[in-house]
C-alpha positions as CSV (number, residue, x, y, z in Angstrom):
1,X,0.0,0.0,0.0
2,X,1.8,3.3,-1.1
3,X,1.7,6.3,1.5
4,X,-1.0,8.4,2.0
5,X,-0.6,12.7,3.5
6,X,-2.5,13.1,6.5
7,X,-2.3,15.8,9.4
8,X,-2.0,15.2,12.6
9,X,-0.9,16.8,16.3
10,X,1.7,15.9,17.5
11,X,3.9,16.9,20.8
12,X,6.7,19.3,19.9
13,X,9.1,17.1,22.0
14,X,8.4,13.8,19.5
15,X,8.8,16.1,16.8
16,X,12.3,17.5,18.0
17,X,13.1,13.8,18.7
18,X,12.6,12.0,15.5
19,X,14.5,15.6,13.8
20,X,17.4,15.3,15.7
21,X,17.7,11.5,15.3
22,X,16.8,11.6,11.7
23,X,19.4,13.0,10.4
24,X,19.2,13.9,6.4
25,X,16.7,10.6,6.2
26,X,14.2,12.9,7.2
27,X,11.8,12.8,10.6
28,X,8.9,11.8,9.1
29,X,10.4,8.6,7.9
30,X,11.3,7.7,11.1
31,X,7.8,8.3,12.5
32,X,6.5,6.4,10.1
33,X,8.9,3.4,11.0
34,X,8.1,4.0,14.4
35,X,4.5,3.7,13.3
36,X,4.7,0.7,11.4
37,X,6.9,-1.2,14.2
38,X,4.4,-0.3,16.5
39,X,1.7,-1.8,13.9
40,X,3.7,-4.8,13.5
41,X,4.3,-5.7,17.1
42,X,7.9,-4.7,17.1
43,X,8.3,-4.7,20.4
44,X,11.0,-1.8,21.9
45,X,13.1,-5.0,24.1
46,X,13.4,-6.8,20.9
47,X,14.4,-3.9,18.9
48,X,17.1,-2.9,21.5
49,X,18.3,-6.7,21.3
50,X,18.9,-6.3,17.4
51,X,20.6,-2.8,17.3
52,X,22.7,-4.3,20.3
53,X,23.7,-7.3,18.3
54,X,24.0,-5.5,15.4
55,X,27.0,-3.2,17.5
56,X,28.7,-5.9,19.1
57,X,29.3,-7.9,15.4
58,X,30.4,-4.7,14.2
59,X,32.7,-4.3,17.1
């Protein structure tokens, strides 16, 4: 399903989050991972296991 513009509120601190983590990928494509892990059932402890694994094989 291709992406569709919507508008939404949002705190100004999750918005200064996701720009300062972003990077030049752009914040709203991190929302919208956030979004879809959230959707998915991508739970944060698994997440943190990968990204942790991930660092140590790079290491």
């Amino acid at each position: 399903m291709g992406k569709q513009r919507v508008s939404i509120m949002l705190d100004g601190s999750i918005i200064a989050f996701f720009k300062a983590k972003a990077g030049e990928r752009g914040y709203q494509t991190l929302i919208n991972q956030a979004l879809h892990q959230a959707m998915t059932g991508e739970q944060i402890e698994s997440t943190l296991r990968r990204v942790i694994r991930e660092e140590l094989h790079t290491a």
